[in-house]
C-alpha positions, 0 to 999 in steps of 0.5 A, spaced: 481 795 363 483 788 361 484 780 364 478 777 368 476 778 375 476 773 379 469 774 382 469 770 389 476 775 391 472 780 389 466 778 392 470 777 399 472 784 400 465 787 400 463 787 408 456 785 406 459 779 405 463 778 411 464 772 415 461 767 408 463 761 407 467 759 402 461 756 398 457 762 400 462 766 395 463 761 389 454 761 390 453 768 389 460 769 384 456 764 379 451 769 379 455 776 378 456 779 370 462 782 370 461 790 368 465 795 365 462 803 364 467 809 363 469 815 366 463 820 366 457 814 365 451 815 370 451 807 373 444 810 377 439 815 376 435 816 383 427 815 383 428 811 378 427 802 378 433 798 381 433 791 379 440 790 383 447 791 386 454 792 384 461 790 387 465 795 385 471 791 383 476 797 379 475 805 379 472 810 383 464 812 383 461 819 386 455 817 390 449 824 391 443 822 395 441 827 399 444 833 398 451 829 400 456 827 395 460 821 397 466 818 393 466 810 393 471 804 390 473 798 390 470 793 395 464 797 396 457 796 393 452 801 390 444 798 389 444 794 394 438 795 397 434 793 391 435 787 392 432 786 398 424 790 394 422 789 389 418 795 388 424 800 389 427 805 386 434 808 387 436 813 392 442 815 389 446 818 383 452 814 381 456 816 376 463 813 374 469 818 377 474 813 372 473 808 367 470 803 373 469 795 372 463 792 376 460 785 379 453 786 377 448 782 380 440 781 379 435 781 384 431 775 381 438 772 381 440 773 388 433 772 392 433 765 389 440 765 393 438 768 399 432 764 400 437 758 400 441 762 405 439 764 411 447 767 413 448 770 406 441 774 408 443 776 414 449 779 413 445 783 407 440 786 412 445 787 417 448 793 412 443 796 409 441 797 417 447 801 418 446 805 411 439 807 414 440 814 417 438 815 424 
């Protein structure tokens, strides 16, 4: 994969970040690493440290939690609800269905950003509610 991403496109796709300002984006954009893994690779093992999220922003991912495999590609996020404890473990197995590009963003990082926006948390915590199931 070649040619940069640009990170707040990237970022203004993702519905967890719905509704952002502008300035919002360009905060947690300075944040995000650019990461690329080939087909096959593992990108999560479940019951094991999270310490983060990604954006994925090329490729696709197959996602098992659960018993339940589920595809996923650009726009969505994987490790997001790493963010928000500082003790959690993955849920999930992700491992790369293509070759996959990502925005990778750390805890430490994020929480920092979140403590100074009280938007930006909100939308978070509104869709790691909605992947909770009931």
């Amino acid at each position: 994969m070649t040619g940069s991403i640009d990170k707040v496109d990237a970022l203004r796709s993702v519905p967890i970040f719905d509704g952002l300002s502008d300035a919002s984006l360009e905060r947690i954009a300075s944040l995000a690493t650019e990461v690329e893994f080939p087909a096959g690779q593992v990108v999560i093992e479940a019951r094991t440290p999270g310490a983060g999220m990604f954006v994925i922003v090329d490729g696709r991912v197959s996602v098992h939690a659960r018993g339940v495999d589920t595809e996923l590609g650009p726009g969505e996020v994987i490790g997001e609800i790493s963010l928000l404890r500082a003790d959690s473990q993955r849920i999930a197995r992700v491992q790369t269905l293509t070759d996959v590009r990502c925005l990778a963003v750390d805890r430490a990082s994020f929480r920092g950003l979140v403590s100074e926006d009280g938007q930006l948390a909100l939308a978070l915590l509104e869709n790691v509610a909605q992947r909770i199931p009931i």
